[in-house]
C-alpha positions, 0 to 999 in steps of 0.5 A, spaced: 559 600 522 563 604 517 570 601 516 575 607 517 582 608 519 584 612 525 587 617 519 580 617 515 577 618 521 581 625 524 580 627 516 573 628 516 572 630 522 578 636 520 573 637 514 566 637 519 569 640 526 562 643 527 556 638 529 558 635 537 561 628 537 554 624 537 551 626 531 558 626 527 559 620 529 553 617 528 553 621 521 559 617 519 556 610 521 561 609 527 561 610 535 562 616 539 568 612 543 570 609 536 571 617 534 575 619 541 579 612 540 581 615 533 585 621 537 589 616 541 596 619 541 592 625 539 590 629 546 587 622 548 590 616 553 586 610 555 585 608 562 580 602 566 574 604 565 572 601 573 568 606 576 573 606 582 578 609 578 574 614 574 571 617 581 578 617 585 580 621 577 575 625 577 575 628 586 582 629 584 579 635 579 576 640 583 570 644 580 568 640 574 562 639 569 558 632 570 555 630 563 550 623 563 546 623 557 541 619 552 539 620 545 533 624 547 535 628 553 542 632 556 543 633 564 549 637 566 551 638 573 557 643 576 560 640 582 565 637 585 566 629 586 565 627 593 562 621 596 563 616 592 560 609 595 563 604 591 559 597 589 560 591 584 553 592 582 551 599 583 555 605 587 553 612 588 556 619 588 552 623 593 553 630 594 548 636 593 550 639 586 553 631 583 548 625 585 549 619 581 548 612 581 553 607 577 552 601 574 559 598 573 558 593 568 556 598 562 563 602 564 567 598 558 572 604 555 574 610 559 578 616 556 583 621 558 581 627 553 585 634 551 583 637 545 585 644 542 579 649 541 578 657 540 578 658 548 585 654 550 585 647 552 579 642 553 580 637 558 575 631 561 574 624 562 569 620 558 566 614 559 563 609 554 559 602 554 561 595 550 557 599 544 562 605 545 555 609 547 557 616 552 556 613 559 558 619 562 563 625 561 567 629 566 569 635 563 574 641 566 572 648 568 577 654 568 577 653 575 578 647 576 586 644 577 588 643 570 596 641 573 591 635 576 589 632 570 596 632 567 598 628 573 592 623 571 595 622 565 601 620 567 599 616 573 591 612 570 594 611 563 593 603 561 599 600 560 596 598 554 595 603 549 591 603 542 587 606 537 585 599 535 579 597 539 572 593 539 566 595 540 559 590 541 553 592 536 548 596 541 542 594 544 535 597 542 531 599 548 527 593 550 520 594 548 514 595 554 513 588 556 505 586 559 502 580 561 495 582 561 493 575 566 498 579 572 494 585 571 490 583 578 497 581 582 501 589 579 495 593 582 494 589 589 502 589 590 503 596 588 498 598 594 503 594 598 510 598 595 513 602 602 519 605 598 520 606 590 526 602 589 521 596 590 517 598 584 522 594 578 523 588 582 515 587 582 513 589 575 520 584 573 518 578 578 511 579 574 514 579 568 513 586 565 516 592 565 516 600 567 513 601 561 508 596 561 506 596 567 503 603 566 500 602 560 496 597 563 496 598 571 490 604 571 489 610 575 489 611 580 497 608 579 498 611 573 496 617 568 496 616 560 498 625 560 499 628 552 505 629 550 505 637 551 505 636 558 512 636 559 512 643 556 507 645 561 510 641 567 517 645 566 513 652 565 509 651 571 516 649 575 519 655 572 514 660 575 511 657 581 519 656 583 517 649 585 524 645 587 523 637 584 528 632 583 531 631 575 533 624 574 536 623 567 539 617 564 542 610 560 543 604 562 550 606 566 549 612 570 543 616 572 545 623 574 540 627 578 538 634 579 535 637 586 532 644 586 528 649 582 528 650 574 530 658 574 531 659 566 528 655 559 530 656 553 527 653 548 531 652 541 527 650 535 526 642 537 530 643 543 526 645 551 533 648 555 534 649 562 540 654 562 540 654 570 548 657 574 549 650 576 545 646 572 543 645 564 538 640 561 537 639 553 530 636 551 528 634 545 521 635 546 520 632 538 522 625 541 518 625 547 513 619 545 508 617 551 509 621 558 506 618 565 503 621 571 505 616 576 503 615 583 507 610 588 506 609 595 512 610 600 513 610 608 513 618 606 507 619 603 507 618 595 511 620 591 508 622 584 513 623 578 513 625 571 515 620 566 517 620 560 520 614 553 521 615 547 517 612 540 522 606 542 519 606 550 526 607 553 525 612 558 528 620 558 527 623 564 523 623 571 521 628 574 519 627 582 517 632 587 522 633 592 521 629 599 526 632 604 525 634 610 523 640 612 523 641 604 518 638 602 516 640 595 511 634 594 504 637 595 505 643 591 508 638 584 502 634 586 497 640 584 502 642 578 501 635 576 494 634 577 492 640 572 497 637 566 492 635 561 490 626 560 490 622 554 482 621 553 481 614 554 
């Protein structure tokens, strides 16, 4: 990475006040967290980055926006957090408008951050892995409580306050694995799945993973679609009014949607769901390979769209929802059958 001082830092970023934090950071050859930590003592206070205190900062702020995000894909939720349910390896907040599921040990570096904008004060907390890559970011509404937040920078701040700060090399996406002399044992063990969450654990004691396994698993587990489906697939949501689950993603937090998709925006390479309470940005040029799966649960199957990038790391899914009394599923199973397959 780039060697710039906290000073140098500010300066370019004075010079460039224009593209978001990521693609700055990336443009001058350090990590987004390496660029909020330049800020210390400018509108930004470290604090434990432990998801147990982040949570119990974030139920304090009332009305807020939860941001998780990859390199190809943003969601955004407006919601109060509540019903956190802590957990050494996995924790969750589950409420109607922000579900999330945390993993602890990404969450290496959290911030307090204040900034000045053309609309008054911007407040949120931000949270980042060891490679100082966006983990999840909390930010503040006009109708959020504002005197909440200077409190949590009094009362979270580490006692240990620095611009200095180290962050590991970041870890590329692990590539599709297969073991083609398993392929038997995958489909026989995935006819016996009884709930999704037992998929990763098969395909890992098989030594492969999400990716791989579905390259090689075959219909009737797994569909190969074209890359356009997902355009399709959204623009079917949107007019049939089908309500799905949207999951979105990093290694330390998937944030999830549950409704209908009311309004897409496309913007250049971008596809935007510009909703009251939700926003998803998409990069629809980054989307590689795309999968129409299918999952055998104690409810019924539960069929998703999934998408992965050049690299095979996963954008989003997309699931119909399977609530009771709610059930979306046989409606976005018709939508998904008629997304155009891959020739074989």
């Amino acid at each position: 990475m780039t060697s710039l001082t906290a000073e140098e830092i500010r300066a370019r970023r004075a010079a460039a006040p224009q593209p978001r934090d990521r693609d700055f950071a990336e443009a001058i050859g350090i990590s987004e967290a390496a660029l909020v930590t330049a800020y210390w003592g400018h509108g930004v206070t470290r604090m434990d980055a432990h998801p147990d205190k982040v949570m119990a900062a974030a139920q304090e702020l009332g009305e807020v926006m939860a941001l998780t995000r990859n390199a190809s894909c943003v969601h955004e939720k407006i919601g109060v957090y509540e019903n956190y349910h802590p957990g050494q390896h996995a924790a969750m907040v589950l409420t109607e408008d922000i579900d999330l599921r945390i993993f602890p040990r990404h969450w290496q570096h959290a911030f307090l951050v204040e900034r000045d904008s053309d609309l008054g004060p911007r407040r949120s907390v931000q949270v980042f892995d060891a490679a100082g890559d966006a983990v999840h970011k909390i930010f503040l509404r006009d109708g959020s409580d504002h005197a909440a937040f200077a409190r949590l920078v009094k009362e979270y701040a580490n006692e240990e306050q620095s611009a200095d700060a180290t962050f590991s090399v970041r870890q590329p996406p692990e590539a599709p694995k297969i073991a083609l002399d398993k392929v038997d044992i995958l489909r026989k063990e995935w006819k016996r799945l009884t709930d999704t969450h037992q998929f990763l654990r098969l395909v890992s004691k098989l030594k492969m993973n999400r990716l791989g396994a579905y390259r090689i698993a075959g219909e009737p587990f797994a569909r190969k679609l074209e890359p356009a489906a997902v355009d399709k697939l959204l623009t079917q949501l949107q007019h049939t009014g089908t309500e799905v689950m949207v999951f979105v993603g990093n290694p330390g937090c998937i944030q999830i949607h549950m409704g209908s998709l009311i309004n897409l925006k496309p913007m250049g390479p971008w596809q935007n769901v510009m909703d009251p309470k939700f926003n998803m940005h998409l990069r629809m040029d980054e989307v590689a390979e795309v999968w129409a799966v299918d999952k055998p649960t104690q409810r019924g199957t539960a069929t998703s769209v999934e998408a992965f990038d050049a690299y095979g790391a996963l954008i989003f899914q997309v699931f119909g929802v399977p609530k009771e009394g709610r059930d979306s599923r046989p409606a976005f199973r018709a939508i998904v059958a008629d997304l155009e397959s891959v020739p074989a």
